[in-house]
C-alpha positions in Angstrom: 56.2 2.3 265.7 53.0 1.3 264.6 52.2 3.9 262.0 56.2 3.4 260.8 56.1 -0.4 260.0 53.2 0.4 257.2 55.5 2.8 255.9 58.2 0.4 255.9 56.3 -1.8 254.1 55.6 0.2 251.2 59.4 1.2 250.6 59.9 -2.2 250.6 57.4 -3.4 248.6 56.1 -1.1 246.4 58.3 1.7 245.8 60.4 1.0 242.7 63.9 1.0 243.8 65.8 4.5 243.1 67.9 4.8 240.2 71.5 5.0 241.2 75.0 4.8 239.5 77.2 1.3 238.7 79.4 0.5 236.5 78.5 -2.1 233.6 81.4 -4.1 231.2 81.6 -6.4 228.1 82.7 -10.2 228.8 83.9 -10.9 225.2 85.0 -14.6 224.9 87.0 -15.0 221.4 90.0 -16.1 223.4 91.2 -19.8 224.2 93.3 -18.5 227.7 89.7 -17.5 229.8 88.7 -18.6 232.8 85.2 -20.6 233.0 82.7 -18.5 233.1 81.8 -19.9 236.8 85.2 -18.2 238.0 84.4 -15.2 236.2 80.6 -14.7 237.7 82.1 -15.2 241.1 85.4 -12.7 241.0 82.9 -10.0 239.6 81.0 -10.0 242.4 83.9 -8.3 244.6 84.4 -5.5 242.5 82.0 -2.5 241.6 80.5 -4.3 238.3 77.0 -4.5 238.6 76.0 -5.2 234.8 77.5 -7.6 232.4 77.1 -7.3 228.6 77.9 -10.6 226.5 77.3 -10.8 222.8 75.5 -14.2 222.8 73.5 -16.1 225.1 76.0 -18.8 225.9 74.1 -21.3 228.7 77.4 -21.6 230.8 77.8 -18.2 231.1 73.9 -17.7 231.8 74.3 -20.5 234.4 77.4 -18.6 235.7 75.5 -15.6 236.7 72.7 -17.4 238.1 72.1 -15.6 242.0 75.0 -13.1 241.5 73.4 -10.0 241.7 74.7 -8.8 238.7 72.6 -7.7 235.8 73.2 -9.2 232.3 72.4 -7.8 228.7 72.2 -10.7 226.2 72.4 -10.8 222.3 70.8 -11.9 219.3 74.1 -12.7 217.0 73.6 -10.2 213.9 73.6 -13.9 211.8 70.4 -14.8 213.5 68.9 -11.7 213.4 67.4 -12.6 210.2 66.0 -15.7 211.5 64.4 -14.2 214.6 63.0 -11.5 211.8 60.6 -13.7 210.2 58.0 -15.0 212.0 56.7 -14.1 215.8 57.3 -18.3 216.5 60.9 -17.7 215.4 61.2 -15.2 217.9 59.5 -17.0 220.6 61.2 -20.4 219.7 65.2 -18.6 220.3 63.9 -16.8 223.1 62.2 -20.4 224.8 65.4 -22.1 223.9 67.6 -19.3 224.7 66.5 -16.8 227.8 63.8 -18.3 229.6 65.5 -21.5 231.0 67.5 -19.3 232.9 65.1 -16.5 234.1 64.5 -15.5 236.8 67.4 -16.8 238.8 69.8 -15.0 236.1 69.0 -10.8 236.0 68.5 -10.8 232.5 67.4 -6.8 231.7 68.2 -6.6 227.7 68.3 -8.2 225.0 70.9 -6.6 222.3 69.4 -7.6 218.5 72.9 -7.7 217.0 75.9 -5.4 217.4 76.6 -2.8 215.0 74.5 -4.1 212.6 73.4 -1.3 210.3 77.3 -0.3 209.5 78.5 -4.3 209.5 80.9 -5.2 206.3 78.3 -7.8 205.5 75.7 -7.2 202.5 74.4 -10.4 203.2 72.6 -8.7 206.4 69.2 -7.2 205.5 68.8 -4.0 207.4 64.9 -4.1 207.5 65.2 -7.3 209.3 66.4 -5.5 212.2 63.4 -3.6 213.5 61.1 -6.8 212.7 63.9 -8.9 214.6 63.1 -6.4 217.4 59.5 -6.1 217.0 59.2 -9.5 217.5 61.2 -10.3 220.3 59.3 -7.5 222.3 56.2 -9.4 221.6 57.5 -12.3 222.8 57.9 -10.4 225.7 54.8 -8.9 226.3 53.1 -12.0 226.4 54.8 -13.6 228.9 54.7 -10.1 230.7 58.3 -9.5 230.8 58.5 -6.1 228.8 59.1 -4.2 231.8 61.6 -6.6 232.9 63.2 -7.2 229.9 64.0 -4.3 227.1 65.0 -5.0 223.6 67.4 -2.5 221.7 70.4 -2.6 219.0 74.1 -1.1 219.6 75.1 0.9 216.9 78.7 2.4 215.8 79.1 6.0 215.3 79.4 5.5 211.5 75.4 5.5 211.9 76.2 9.4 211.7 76.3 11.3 208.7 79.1 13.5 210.9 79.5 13.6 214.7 80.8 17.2 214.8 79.5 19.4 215.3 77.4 17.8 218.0 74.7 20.1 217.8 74.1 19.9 214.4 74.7 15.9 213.8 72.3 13.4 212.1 72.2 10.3 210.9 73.7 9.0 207.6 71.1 9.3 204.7 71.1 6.0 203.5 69.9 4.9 207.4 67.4 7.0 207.7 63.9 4.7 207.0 65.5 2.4 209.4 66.8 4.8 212.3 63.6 6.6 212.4 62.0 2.6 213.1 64.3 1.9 215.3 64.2 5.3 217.4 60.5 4.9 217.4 60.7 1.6 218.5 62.8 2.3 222.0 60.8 5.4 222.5 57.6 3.6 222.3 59.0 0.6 224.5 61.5 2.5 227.1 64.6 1.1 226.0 67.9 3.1 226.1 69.1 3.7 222.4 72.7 2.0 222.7 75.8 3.4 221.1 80.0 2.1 220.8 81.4 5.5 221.1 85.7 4.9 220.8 87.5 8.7 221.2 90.7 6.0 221.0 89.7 5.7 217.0 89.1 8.8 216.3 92.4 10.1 218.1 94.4 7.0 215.9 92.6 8.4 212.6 93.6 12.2 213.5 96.4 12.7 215.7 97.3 15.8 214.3 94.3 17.6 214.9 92.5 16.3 217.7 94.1 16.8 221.4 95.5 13.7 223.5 93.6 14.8 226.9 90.4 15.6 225.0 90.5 12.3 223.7 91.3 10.4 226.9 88.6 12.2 228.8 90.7 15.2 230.5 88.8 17.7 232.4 91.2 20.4 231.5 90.3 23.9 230.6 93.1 25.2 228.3 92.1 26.5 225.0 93.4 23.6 223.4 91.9 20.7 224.7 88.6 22.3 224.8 85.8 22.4 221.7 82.9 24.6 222.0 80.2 23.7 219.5 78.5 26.2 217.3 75.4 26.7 219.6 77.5 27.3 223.0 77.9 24.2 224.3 81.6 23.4 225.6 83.1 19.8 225.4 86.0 18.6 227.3 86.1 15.2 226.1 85.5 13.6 223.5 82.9 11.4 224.5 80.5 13.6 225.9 80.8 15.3 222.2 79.9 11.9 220.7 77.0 11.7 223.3 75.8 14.7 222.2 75.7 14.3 218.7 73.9 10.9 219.1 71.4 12.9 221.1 71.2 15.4 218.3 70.9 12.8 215.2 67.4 11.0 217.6 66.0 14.9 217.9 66.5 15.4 214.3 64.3 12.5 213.5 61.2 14.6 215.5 62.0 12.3 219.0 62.9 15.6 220.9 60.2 16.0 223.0 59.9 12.5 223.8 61.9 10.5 226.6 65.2 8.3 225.0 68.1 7.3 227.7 71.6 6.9 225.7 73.7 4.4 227.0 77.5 3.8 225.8 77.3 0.2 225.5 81.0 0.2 224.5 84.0 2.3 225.3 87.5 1.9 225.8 91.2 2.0 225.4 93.5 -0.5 224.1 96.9 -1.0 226.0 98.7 -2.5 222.7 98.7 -1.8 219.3 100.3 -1.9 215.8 103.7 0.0 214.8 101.3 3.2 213.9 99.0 3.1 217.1 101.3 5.0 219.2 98.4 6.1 221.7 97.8 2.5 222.4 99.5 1.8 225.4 98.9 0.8 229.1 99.2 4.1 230.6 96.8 5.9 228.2 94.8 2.7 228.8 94.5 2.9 232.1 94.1 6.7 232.4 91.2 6.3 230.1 89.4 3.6 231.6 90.3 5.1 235.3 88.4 8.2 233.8 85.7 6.3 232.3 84.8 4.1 235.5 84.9 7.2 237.4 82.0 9.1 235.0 80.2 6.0 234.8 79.8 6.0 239.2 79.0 10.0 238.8 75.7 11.6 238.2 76.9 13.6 235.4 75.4 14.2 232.2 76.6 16.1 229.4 77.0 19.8 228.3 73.9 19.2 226.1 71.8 17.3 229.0 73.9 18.3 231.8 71.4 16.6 234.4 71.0 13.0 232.7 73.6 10.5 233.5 74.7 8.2 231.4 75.4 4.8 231.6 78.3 3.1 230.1 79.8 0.0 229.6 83.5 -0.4 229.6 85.1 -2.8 227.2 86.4 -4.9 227.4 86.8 -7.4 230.6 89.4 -9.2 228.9 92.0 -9.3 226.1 90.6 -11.6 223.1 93.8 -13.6 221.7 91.3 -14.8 218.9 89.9 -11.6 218.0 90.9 -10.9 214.2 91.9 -7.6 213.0 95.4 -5.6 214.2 96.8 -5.7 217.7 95.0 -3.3 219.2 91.5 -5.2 218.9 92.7 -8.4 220.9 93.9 -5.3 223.5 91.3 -3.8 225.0 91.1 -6.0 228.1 91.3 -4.9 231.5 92.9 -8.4 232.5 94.6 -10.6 230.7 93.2 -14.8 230.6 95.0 -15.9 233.7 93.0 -12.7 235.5 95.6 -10.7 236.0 95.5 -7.3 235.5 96.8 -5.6 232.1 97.9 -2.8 233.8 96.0 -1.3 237.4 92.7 0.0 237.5 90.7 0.1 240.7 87.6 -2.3 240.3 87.2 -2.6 244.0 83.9 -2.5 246.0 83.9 -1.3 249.3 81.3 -3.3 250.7 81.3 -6.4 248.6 84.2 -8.3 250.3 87.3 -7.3 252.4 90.3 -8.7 252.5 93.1 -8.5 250.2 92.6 -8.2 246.4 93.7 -10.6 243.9 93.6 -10.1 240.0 90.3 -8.2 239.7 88.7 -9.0 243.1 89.1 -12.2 243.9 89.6 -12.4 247.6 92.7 -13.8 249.2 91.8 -17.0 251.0 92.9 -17.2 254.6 91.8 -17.8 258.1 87.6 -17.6 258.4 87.5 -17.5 254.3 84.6 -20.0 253.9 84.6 -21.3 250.2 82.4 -23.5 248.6 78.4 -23.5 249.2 78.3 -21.4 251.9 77.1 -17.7 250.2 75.9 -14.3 252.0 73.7 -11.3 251.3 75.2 -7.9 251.3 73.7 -4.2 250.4 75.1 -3.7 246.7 77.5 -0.8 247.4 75.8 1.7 245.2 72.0 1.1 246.6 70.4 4.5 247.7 71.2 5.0 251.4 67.1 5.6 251.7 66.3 2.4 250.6 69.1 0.6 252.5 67.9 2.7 255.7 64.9 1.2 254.9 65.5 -2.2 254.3 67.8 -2.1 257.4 64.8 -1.2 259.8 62.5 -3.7 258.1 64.9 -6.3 258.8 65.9 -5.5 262.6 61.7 -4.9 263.0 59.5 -6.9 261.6 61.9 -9.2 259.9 62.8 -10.6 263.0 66.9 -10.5 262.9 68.6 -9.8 266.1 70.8 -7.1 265.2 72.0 -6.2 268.5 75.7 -6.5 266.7 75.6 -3.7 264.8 74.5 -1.1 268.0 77.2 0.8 269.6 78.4 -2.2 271.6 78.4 -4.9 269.0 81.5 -6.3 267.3 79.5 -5.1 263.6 79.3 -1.4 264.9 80.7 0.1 262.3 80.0 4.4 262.3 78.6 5.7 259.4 78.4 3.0 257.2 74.8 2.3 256.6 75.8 -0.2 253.6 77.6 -2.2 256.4 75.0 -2.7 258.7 72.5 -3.5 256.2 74.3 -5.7 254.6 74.8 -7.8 258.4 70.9 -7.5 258.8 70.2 -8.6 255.5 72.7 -11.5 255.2 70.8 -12.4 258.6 67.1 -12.6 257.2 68.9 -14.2 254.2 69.9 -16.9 256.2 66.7 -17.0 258.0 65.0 -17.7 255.3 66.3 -20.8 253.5 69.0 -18.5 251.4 66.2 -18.4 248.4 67.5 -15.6 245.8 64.1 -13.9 246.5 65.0 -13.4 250.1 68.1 -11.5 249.3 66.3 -9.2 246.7 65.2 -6.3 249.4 63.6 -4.6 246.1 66.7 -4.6 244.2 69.5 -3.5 246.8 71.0 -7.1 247.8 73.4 -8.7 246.3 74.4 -12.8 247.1 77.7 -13.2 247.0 80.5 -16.6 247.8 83.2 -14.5 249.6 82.9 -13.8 253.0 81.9 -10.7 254.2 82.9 -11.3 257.9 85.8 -8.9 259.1 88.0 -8.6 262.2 85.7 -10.3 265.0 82.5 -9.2 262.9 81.3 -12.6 262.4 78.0 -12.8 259.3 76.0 -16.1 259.5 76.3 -19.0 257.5 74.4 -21.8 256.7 
């Protein structure tokens, strides 16, 4: 016991936490039928979303996700890019007025200098303010020490390509180059993941004739043809892990191939409504897409190019925008509608967040022993590494001090095989312990504070 408690220790605190698997989405808000952002922050919690991307840095929703456990990506707006492009104080003046007010009690990991900037249908946007806008804000970083924290990058379309197929063979449009090769150096220098909106849904609308339904809505299917194999070997199929690819292709052709550049898909999805000629749009192709797309999110799986580097994406959207402009399909791509019901069904639920039964997307049914209002627990994020949680577990029913005779054998918490479970009763109880402080439910990154109850059956968690 006394050589284990050390060892304890140092998991706990100063082991960075493993890297494991969630699920992230984008919270658009050009529609006048949302909820408050406060409702939003909270029904998120049940389900398997562990990172939120917005496209602003509106305060209520920053003050929404303030203790939730859930990560957030912010945004420069590509019209204030310019701004935060010309001086260092610009930068440091948004991000005082902006971020730091609500950090650290909101998980702010990114900061997105505009979206699809480089291949926007505005001339009035200078593309070499972009890497200065980026430059800048990482500086304002480093001085207050939050570069590790905090990483600055830029979502890009595919039309950055000059092609996207072949994969192997893809780079990046001519006229782009100066600026990619800044930009590329940038997030290698910094360790930021090189962010990319990859839609198969487009490229299927553009050319239905000649590209295959399944490949497009991420089939695993073998059959000759819904299957490309690229030039150099490598066999695709879907379509996204081709558009992966050929991102990954266009950075190595720069001369970045031998240095370390995580891709993420900050935007992909499927619209469930569309315009006369968007026959694909519909909510069974949406929701076979997006069931597809949550599922490779949650695995390890790389692609045929990088087969052991997962890949983290971000679904959009969370909701349908009525205000969006363009055709139907853009105000579509919602997985709920405003009222927070959902467009069609797609399984969002997390295991160990909350029980109970399941209301729009998450929300728990309130009922007998459902405890609303300030009372709020601490449970194991569902997708923490089982090490860690073992670890955390043992620290708390040790030296943490938390009588956890009820998750033994006889207790009314003994649960069989669910690690995540008993943790998440031996953390809620040091939690509570400890004044409820968002630092005392942090256990190095694996707890999660949530407002639904996590008591079940005569399992009973504490409350305040």
């Amino acid at each position: 016991m006394y050589l284990l408690l050390p060892l304890l220790l140092l998991i706990l605190h100063v082991s960075p936490p493993l890297e494991v698997s969630g699920v992230g989405v984008n919270y658009g808000t050009l529609g006048n039928n949302l909820p408050p952002p406060k409702r939003v922050a909270q029904l998120l919690q049940s389900t398997l979303i562990n990172k939120v991307k917005i496209y602003d840095t509106n305060p209520e929703i920053l003050e929404a996700f303030s203790n939730s456990g859930i990560d957030l990506i912010v945004a420069v707006e590509n019209s204030q890019v310019a701004n935060v492009s010309s001086t260092p104080s610009a930068a440091d003046t948004w991000f005082t007025s902006r971020v730091a007010p609500f950090i650290p009690a909101t998980s702010i990991v990114a900061i997105a200098v505009g979206n699809e900037y480089l291949t926007a249908d505005d001339d009035k946007l200078d593309h070499n303010a972009l890497i200065k806008a980026m430059q800048n804000l990482h500086a304002v970083l480093l001085s207050r020490g939050l570069d590790r924290k905090i990483k600055v990058t830029t979502p890009h379309s595919m039309a950055v390509l000059a092609a996207s197929f072949p994969p192997s063979s893809s780079t990046f449009a001519a006229m782009l180059l100066p600026t990619m090769t800044a930009v590329v150096g940038f997030i290698a220098d910094t360790g930021a993941p090189f962010m990319v909106n990859a839609y198969p849904y487009f490229a299927y609308r553009d050319n239905p004739k000649t590209i295959n339904l399944e490949y497009a809505l991420l089939g695993n299917d073998n059959t000759s043809t819904s299957v490309v194999v690229d030039p150099k070997g490598y066999t695709y199929k879907n379509m996204l892990d081709a558009q992966i690819d050929a991102v990954r292709s266009a950075i190595r052709s720069l001369g970045f191939a031998n240095r370390t550049i995580k891709i993420v898909v900050s935007e992909s999805g499927w619209p469930s409504k569309g315009e006369a000629g968007e026959a694909a749009a519909s909510p069974e192709n949406a929701r076979t897409y997006n069931t597809r797309l949550i599922e490779r999110a949650q695995s390890s799986e790389g692609t045929p190019m990088m087969p052991k580097e997962s890949v983290e994406i971000f679904v959009f959207a969370l909701f349908n925008e009525n205000k969006k402009q363009g055709g139907a399909s853009e105000r579509n791509f919602g997985l709920f509608n405003g009222d927070g019901s959902k467009v069609y069904d797609v399984d969002l639920s997390c295991q160990f967040c909350s029980n109970g039964d399941k209301l729009g997307f998450g929300e728990k049914s309130l009922g007998v022993g459902v405890n609303r209002g300030p009372s709020v627990w601490c449970v194991a994020k569902p997708h923490a590494d089982e090490k860690v949680v073992q670890a955390v577990l043992d620290f708390c029913c040790g030296p943490g001090g938390v009588d956890c005779r009820e998750i033994y054998e006889e207790g009314e918490c003994a649960t069989s095989g669910r690690i995540h479970a008993h943790a998440s009763y031996a953390m809620n109880a040091y939690y509570q312990m400890h004044g409820r402080n968002y630092w005392n439910c942090d256990f190095k990154g694996t707890g999660l504070v949530t407002f639904s109850d996590p008591s079940y059956g005569q399992c009973r968690y504490a409350q305040q």
